[in-house]
N, C-alpha and C positions, 0 to 999 in steps of 0.2 A: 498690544491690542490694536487690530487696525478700526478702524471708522464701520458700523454698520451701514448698510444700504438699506436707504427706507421709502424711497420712491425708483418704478422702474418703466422702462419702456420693451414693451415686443413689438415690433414691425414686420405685420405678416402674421394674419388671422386663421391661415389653415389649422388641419390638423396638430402638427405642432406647436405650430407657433402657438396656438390658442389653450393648449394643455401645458405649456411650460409658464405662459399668463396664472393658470390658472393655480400651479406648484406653487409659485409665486405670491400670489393672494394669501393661499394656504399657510404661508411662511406668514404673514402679517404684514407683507408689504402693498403700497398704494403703486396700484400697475396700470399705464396706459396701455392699452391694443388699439394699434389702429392699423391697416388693409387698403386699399387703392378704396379712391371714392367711387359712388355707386352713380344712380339715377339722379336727375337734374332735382328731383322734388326731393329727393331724400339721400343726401350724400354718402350716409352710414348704411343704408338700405345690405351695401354688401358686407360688412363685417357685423352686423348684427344677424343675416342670415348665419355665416358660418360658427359663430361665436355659437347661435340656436341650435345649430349641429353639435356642436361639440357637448355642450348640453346633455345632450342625450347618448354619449359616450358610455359602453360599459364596460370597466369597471369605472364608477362617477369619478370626476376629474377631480373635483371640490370636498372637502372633509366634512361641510354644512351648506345649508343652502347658504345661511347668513354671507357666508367669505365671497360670496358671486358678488356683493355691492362692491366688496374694496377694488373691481375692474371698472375701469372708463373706458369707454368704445369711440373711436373716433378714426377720420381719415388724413388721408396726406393731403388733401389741399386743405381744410379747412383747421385742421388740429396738428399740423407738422410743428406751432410754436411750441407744445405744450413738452416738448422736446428740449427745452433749456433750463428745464425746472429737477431734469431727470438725472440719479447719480449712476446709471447705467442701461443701458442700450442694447436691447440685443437683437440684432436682426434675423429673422426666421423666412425669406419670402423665397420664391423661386430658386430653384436653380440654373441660373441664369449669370457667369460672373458680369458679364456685361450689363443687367440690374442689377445688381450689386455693389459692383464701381459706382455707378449712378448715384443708389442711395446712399455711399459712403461721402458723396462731393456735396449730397445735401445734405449730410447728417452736419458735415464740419463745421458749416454755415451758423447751426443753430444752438448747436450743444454747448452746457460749461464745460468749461477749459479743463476743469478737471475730473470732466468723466469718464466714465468706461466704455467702450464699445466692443461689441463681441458679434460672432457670426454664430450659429447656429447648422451651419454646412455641414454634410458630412460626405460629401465627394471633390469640393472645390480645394483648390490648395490656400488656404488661410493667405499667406501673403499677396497674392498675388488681388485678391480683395479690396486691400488697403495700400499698393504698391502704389498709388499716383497721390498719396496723402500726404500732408505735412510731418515733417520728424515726430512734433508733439501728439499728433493724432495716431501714427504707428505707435508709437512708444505706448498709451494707451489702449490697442485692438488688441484680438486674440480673436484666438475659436475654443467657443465651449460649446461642446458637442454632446447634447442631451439625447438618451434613449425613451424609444419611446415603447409603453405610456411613464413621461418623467413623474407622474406621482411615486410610480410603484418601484421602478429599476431606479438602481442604485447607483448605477454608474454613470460620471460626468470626467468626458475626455476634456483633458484643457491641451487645444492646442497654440504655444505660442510661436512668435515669427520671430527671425531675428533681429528686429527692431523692439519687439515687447518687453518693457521695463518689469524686473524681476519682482521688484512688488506689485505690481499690478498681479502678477500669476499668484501670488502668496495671499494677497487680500480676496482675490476670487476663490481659491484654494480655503482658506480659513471661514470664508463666507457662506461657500456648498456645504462645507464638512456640516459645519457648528448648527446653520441656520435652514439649509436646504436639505438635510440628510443625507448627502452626497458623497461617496465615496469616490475619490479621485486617480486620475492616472495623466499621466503627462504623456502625451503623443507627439509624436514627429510630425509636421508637414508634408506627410506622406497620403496618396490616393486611399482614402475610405478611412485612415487613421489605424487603428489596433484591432478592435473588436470586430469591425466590421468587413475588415481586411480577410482576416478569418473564418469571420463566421460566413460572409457568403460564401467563401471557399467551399467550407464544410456541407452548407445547402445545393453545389454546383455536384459533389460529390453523392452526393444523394439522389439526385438530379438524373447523373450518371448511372447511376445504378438503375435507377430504375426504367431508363431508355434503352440502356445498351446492355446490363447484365441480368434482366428479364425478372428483378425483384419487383413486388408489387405496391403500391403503398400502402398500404396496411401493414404488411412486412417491415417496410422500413421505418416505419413509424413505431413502431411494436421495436427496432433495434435501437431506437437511437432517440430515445423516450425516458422514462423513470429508468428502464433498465440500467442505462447508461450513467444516470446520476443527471439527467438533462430534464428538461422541460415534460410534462408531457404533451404538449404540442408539439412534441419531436420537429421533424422538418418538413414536413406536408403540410400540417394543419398551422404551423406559425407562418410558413409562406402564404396560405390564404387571411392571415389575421394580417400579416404586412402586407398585401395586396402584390396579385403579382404586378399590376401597372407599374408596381415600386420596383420588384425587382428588376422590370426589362431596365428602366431608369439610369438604376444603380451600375447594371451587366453595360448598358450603353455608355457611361462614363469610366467606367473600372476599365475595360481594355485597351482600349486605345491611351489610357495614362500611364499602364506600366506593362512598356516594350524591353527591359530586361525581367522580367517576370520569370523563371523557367516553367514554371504550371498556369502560363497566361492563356493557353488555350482550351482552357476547361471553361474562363468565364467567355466564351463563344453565346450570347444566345440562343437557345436549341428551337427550331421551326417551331417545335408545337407551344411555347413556350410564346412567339410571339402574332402566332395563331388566335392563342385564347386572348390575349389581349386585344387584338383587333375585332372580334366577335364582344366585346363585351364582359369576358369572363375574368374577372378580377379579383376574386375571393371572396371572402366573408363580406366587402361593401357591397358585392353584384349579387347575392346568395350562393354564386355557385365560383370555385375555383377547381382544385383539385381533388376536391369534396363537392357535395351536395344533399344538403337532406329533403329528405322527400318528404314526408305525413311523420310517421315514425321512424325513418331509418335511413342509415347511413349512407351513400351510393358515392362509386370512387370512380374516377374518371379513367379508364383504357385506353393509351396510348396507338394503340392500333385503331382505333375505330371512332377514338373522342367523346366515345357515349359513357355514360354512367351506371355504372353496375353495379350489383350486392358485393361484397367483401366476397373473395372465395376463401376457402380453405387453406390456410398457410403451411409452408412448408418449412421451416425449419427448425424438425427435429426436435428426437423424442427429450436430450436434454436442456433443452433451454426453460422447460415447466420447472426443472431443480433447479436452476441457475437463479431463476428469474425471486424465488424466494430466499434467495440467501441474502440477510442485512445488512451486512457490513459492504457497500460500494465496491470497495476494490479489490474483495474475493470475488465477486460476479467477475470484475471486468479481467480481473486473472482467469477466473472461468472459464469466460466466452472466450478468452485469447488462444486455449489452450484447447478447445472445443474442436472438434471436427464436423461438425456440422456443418448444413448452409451458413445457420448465423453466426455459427465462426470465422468461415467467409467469410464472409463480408465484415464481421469486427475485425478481424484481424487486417483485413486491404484497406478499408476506412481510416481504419484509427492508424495506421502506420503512415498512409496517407499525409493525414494530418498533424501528425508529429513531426514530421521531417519538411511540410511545409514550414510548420512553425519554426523551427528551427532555423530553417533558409531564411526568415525574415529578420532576424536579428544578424545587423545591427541595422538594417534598414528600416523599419517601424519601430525598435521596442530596442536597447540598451543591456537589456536583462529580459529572463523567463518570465521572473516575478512582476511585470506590467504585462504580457499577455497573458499570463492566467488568469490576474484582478480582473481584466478587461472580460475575459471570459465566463467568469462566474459573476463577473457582477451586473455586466450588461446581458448574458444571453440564460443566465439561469443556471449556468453550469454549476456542478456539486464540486466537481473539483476541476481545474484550469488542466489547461495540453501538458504541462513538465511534471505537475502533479502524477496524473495520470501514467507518464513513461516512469516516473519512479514507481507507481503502482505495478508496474508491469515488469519491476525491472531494470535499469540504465541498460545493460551489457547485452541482456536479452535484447531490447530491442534493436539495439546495436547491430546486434551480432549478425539477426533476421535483417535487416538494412541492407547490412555488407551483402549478406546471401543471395539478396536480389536485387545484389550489382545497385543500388541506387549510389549516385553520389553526394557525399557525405558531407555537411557543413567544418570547415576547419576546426571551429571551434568546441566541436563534440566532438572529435577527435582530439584536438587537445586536452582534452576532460580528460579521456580513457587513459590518453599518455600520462598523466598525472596522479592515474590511480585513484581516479574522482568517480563513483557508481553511486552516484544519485544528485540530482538537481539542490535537493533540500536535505539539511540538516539539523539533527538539535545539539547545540553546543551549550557547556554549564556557565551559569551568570550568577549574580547574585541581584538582590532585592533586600533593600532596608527598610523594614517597620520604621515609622518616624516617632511612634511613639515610645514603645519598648528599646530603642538603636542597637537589635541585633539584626545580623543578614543571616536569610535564610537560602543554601542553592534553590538556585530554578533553572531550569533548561528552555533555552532561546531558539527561536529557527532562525538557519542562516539560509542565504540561497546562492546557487552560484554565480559570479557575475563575469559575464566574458571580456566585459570592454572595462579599461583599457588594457588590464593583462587578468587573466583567469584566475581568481580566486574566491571564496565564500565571506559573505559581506551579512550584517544581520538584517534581517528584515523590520523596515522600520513598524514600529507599535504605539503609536497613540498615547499621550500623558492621561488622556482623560478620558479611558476606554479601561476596563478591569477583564483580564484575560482569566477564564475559569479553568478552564482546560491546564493552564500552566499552573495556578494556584492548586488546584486538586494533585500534581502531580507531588509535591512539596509535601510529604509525612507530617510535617511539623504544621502544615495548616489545617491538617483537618483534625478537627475538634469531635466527631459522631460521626457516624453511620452506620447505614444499612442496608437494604439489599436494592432499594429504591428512593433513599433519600440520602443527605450530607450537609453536615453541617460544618463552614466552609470559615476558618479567621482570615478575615480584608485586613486587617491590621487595623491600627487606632481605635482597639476596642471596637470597633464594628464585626459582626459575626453574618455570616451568609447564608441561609436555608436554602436548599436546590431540592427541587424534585428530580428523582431519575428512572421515576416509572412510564411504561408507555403509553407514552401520549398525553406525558405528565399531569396523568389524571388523579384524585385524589383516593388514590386506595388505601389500605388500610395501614399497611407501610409506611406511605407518608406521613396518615395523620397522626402515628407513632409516634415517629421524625418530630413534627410541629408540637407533641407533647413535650417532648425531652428539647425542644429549645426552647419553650417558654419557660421550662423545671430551669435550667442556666442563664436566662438571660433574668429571671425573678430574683435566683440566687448567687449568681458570680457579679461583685461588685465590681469586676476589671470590664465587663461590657457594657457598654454604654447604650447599645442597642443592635438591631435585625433587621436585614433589608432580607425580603423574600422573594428570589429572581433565577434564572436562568439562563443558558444559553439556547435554547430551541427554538425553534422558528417561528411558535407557539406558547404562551404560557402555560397554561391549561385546560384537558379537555373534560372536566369537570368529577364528576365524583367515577368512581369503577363502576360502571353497571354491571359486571356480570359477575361482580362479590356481593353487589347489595343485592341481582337477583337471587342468586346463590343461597345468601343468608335469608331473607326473605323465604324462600320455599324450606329450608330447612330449619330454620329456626325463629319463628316471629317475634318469643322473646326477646334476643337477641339481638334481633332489627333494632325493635323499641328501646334497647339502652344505646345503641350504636349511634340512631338519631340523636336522642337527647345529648351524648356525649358529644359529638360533633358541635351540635350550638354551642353548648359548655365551653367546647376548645376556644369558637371562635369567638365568643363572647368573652374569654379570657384575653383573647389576642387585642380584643379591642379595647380591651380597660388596662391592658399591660403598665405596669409601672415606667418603664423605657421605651423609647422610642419603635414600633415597626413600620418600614416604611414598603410597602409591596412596587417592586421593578416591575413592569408587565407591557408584554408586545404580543401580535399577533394575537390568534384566538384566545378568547379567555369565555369560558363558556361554565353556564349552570355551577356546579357548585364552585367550580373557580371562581367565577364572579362573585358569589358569597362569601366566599375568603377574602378575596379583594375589599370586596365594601367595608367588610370588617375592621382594614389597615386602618390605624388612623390617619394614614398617608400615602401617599400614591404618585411614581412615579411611571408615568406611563409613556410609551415611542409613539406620535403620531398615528403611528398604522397599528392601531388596536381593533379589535374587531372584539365587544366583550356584550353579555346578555347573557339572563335567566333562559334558557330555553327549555326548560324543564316540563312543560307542557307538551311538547313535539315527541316526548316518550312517555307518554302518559301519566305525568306526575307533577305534584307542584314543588315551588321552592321551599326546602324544606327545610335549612340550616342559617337561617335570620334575613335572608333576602327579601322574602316580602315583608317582615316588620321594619328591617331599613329603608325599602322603597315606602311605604306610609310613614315614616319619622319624614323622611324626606320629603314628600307631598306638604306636609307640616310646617316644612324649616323655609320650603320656597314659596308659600304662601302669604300676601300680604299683612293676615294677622292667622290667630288657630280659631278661626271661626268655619263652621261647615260650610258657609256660601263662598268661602274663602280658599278653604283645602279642596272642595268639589272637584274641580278642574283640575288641578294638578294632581288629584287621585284616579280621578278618569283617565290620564293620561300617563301614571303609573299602568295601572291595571291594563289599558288596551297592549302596552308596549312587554307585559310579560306574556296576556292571553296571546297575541299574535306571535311569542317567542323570539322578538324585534332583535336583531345582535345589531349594536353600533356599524356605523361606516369608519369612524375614525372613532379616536382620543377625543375630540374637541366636541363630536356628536354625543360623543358617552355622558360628557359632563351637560350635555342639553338633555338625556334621556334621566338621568339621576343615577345612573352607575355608577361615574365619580365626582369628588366631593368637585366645588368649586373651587378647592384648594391646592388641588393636583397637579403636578409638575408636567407637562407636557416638554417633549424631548422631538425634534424633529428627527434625529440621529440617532435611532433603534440602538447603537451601537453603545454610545454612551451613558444607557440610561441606568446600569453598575452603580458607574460610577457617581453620574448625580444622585442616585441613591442613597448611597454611602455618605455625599456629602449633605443631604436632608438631614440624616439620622444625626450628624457628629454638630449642625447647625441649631436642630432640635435641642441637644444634650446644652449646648452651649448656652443656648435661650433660655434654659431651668424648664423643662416639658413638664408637663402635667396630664394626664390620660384622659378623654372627654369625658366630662361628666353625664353621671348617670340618668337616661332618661326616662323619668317616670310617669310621663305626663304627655304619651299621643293619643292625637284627636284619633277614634274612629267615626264612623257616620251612621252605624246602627242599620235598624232594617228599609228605613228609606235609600240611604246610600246602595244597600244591598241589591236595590229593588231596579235602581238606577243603572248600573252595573249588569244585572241581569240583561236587562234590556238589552246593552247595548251587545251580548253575548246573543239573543236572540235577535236581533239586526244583521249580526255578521254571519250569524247560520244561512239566514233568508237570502244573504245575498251572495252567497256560496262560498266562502271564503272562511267557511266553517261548518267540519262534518256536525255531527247530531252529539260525538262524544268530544270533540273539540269545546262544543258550548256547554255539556258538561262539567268539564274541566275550568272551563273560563265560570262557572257556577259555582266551583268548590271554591276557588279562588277569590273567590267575590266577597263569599262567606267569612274569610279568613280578613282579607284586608278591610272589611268592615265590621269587625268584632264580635263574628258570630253571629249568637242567638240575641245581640243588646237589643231594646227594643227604640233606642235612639241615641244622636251622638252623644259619646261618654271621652272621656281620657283616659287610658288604661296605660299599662304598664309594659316594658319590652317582653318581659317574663309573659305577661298574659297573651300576646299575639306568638310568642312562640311555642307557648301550649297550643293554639289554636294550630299550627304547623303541622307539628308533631300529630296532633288528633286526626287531623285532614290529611296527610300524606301517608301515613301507614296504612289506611285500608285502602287505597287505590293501586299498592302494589298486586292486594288480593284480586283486581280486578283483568277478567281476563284482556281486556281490548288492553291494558297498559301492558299485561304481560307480552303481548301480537306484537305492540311497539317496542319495548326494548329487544325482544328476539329481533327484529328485525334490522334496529339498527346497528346490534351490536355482528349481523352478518352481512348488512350492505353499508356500512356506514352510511345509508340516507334512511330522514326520518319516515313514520308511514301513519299517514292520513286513514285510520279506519273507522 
């Protein structure tokens, strides 16, 4: 276990620098930023401007306001000491190696002896930075090469020099993983490093196309988008969000560093390219790049004329409308390869393109496939990395097409072929030992191939502390249930897995099946000790099926009416469970998810949670114990259960379900009352399985006990009521709420202050969720909710009527 880092420095307050301060924060560490000093009266003057920029960054850089204190702002003349106190350094400023060397001869001056130093570069060549430094000072630098925005991307290139002491890479390595969320890849000292080497590649080729093969961009964006398994900022609209001043930047250093290059003349600068930049036109910071919105609508810049036009009419072909709905990733991209159309075309020269680029850089940037594809998917969005993708299409196929147009061939894809090797990636059988039970069960491992030093299949390494589901579900022997949309998953050690696998792992009726017959096993089979409730999707959940509850709802009202009741039932069973359940949850977790969540009586949650009642936004309230838990909780964080006491923290329930508020992070959730203050927060989405698992088996161990029942919340009666309305009639007047919004924020009102009570009382969980149940079932019948769920169940955006 190496030494956490608990204090850090950034040097060099821009954009980056100023958002990786802020990652930073966000981790719990105490972070200096400091920037060239400003004006004579106010030395900070400039890095408190840029810092105020970053600020107002969206998506927010920061997971709460709160974590903005743990930043100190300061400059290099007045606050360069504060640099000896720090266990790691990273410098973010210019690209300039010659300020850089600079800042590196005053870094040495002042640092402990035993700190880190790192660069932040992502075109300069790492050593050459730290080349006029003392042994001991190289032996400590690197480059860790953060994507930006590093809240959100995942990917951190470590590049070392060959002076860098191998624990230094290992403790920075163990440090992003564990504490930064980082998923890492080791880069060569090569121009632009891995990701970036490629990816502007791929944007030079788009670039292309649309200068000289007369696609439009609208077109190419529509190619090389979701369709593709990519962003949908495809390559237009991500080039205006990185500025093209960055890209001329990036093209101005990238070519003249790599003169054996054989595809060096694509990264050419193209006129019009450093046209707009010189006029000002710089993307998303200037409003206008390759895009521009006008009032309402879109307008795309013409290469022939530089003006900005409507979208025209696209052309390519009548089947890319069937392609484009097919699920499964790599029947599309078999599709489109095989497609005769335009945007066959063009897939097909693209992506061949960029295959065989890739391929040419190894072993010059990357060792192996498997460090360009991480780098791919995990810095630019990709669904699946460039070797992925040629085995999606194929080895031999693409090969074959290669040969056929005469390109020349890297040796070591030909030695593949010779070898009888038709595919990058493999699954080979392993085994896995329960530690409890000590039998092995098979499982199939991925191998990949690896070129260097002689061509063979090597397994892909896999995380001790990461729980792979994909591979567990493959394994007969672990699965315990299922159904057509759920699964019930043995982790071993008597821990059992609940997975949703409906779409958009929302809670249909399937699932809550599922969540019946695990709780029937986990009450009755004495060998499990408990249930973590989690996933692998991007997403936990997108809350309850609208278009079953509408469904039911029109066809059968009775129906409704036990279906709600039974739903609380469930979850109300979940949360008084005799054994541990502990809910895994990342990304959205919305409406009745959230409700399932609160219910855990534990919570392991990733950083980047995004969770809330939104249940209002489709015309309905929370109906399945979330607003009795958001009032218990009003209750629990108040200084005593007195009404002048709860007031506040129930007004501040209430506004954050009326406004349908979803968290920014984990960390804001637990300021909002979504989860408890008990809650495992996981910086590493990846991990949070497995800390899961170990809650539940830590729980068991401690002798659990299930929360006691509570019979005794404050409500506030018809004054609280009265209070409440108010402030629902506040937010109508000031627009920020239609007529049936405040409504809605009136039914709700109703409920979390106990109805018809004529003043504060203590009531019972059972009694506010009657009060649920009474108030949600006739607002189905109401037409404006009906307008709303049709509507967002056909635009997935909510609708204000």
């Amino acid at each position: 276990m190496f030494q956490p880092f608990q204090t850090v420095a950034v040097l060099g307050a821009g954009v980056m620098g100023s958002q990786i301060a802020a990652h930073l924060a966000n981790a719990g560490l105490t972070v200096h930023l400091l920037d060239l000093p400003g004006s004579e009266a106010n030395k900070n003057d400039r890095v408190e401007a840029l810092f105020k920029k970053a600020l107002k960054l969206s998506p927010p850089i920061f997971f709460t306001e709160k974590t903005i204190h743990r930043i100190t702002l300061g400059n290099y003349e007045e606050h360069f000491h504060r640099l000896s106190e720090v266990d790691w350094v990273i410098e973010a400023v210019v690209e300039d190696l010659k300020i850089k060397q600079q800042l590196m001869e005053r870094l040495e001056d002042v640092i402990h002896p035993d700190a880190i130093v790192s660069s932040n570069t992502s075109g300069l060549r790492i050593g050459a930075i730290a080349e006029h430094r003392s042994s001991s000072f190289r032996k400590r630098f690197l480059g860790t090469h953060f994507f930006n925005p590093p809240r959100y991307l995942k990917l951190l290139e470590l590049i070392p020099t060959a002076d860098t002491d191998p624990i230094v890479i290992e403790r920075i390595q163990w440090f992003a993983e564990m504490h930064l969320g980082k998923s890492i890849v080791h880069a060569k000292d090569t121009p632009n490093f891995i990701a970036n080497r490629i990816g502007v590649y791929v944007t030079m080729l788009g670039l292309q196309a649309w200068l000289k093969q007369g696609y439009t961009i609208e077109e190419i964006d529509t190619l090389t988008g979701t369709l593709m398994g990519r962003p949908k900022s495809a390559t237009f609209r991500t080039a205006d969000l990185v500025g093209l001043d960055t890209l001329v930047a990036v093209l101005e250093h990238l070519y003249p560093a790599i003169p054996g290059d054989e595809s060096r003349e694509i990264f050419q600068i193209p006129e019009i390219l450093r046209k707009l930049v010189t006029t000002g036109t710089l993307g998303a910071k200037s409003g206008q790049g390759f895009y521009k919105k006008q009032k309402s609508q879109i307008l795309s810049l013409n290469p022939a004329t530089l003006a900005y036009e409507p979208a025209q009419p696209m052309n390519l072909g009548d089947s890319l409308e069937t392609i484009a709905k097919m699920p499964d990733l790599r029947d599309r991209l078999r599709a489109l390869y095989s497609d005769s159309s335009r945007a066959g075309d063009f897939f097909r020269q693209t992506i061949l393109n960029i295959l065989l680029y890739s391929a040419r850089r190894i072993p010059e940037i990357a060792d192996s496939p498997l460090e360009i594809d991480r780098a791919m998917r995990w810095g630019f969005g990709w669904e699946l990395g460039v070797f992925e993708i040629w085995d999606a299409l194929g080895f031999q196929q693409v090969l074959t097409d290669l040969q056929s147009a005469q390109k020349a061939i890297p040796d070591w894809i030909l030695q593949m072929s010779e070898m009888g090797c038709d595919r990058f990636y493999q699954l080979e059988e392993t085994s896995i030992q329960d530690s409890q039970v000590l039998t092995v069960s098979p499982l199939q491992q991925w191998q990949v191939y690896q070129p260097q030093p002689e061509g063979q299949y090597v397994p892909v390494p896999s995380p001790a502390d990461q729980i792979n589901l994909s591979m567990l579900r493959s394994d007969p022997n672990r699965v315990v249930w299922q159904n057509a949309e759920a699964g019930l998953i043995d982790l071993g050690d008597g821990v059992l897995l609940y997975e949703f696998r409906s779409k958009g792992n929302t809670l249909s009726f399937k699932v809550m099946e599922g969540l019946t017959e695990t709780l029937q096993i986990l009450e009755t089979d004495r060998n499990v000790k408990g249930v973590v409730i989690g996933n692998e999707s991007d997403h936990f959940s997108g809350g309850a099926n609208l278009a079953e509850i509408a469904m039911l709802a029109q066809s059968n009202p009775a129906a409704m009416t036990q279906l709600i009741e039974q739903f609380q039932n469930t979850l109300q069973r979940l949360h008084y469970a005799p054994k541990p359940i502990v809910a895994a949850i990342q990304g959205r977790v919305l409406g009745g998810g959230c409700e399932l969540v609160m219910a855990c009586p534990q919570v392991v949650a990733a950083a980047e949670t995004y969770i809330g009642l939104v249940e209002l936004s489709v015309g309905l309230i929370p109906g399945a114990g979330g607003i009795m838990r958001m009032v218990a909780r009003a209750g629990e964080r108040a200084a005593t259960v007195t009404p002048g006491h709860v007031q506040p923290f129930l007004r501040n329930a209430f506004e954050t379900i009326a406004t349908a508020k979803v968290s920014n992070s984990a960390e804001e959730a637990k300021e909002l009352g979504f989860l408890p203050p008990t809650a495992r927060i996981v910086m590493n989405g990846d991990r949070r399985l497995a800390v899961a698992k170990a809650e539940v088996l830590h729980l068991d161990r401690t002798g659990y006990l299930p929360p006691p029942k509570q019979s005794a919340i404050l409500v506030l009666g018809r004054s609280g009521q009265a209070m409440l309305d108010h402030a629902a009639y506040v937010f109508e007047q000031a627009g920020y709420a239609s007529a049936y919004d405040r409504y809605l924020a009136e039914r709700l009102a109703y409920v979390m202050t106990g109805g018809q009570l004529s003043e504060p009382a203590l009531v019972s969980e059972e009694y506010l969720l009657q009060l649920e149940r009474e108030t949600f079932l006739p607002l189905l019948a109401q037409p404006k909710t009906q307008e709303r769920i049709a509507h967002i169940l056909k635009t997935k955006k909510p609708l204000r009527n």
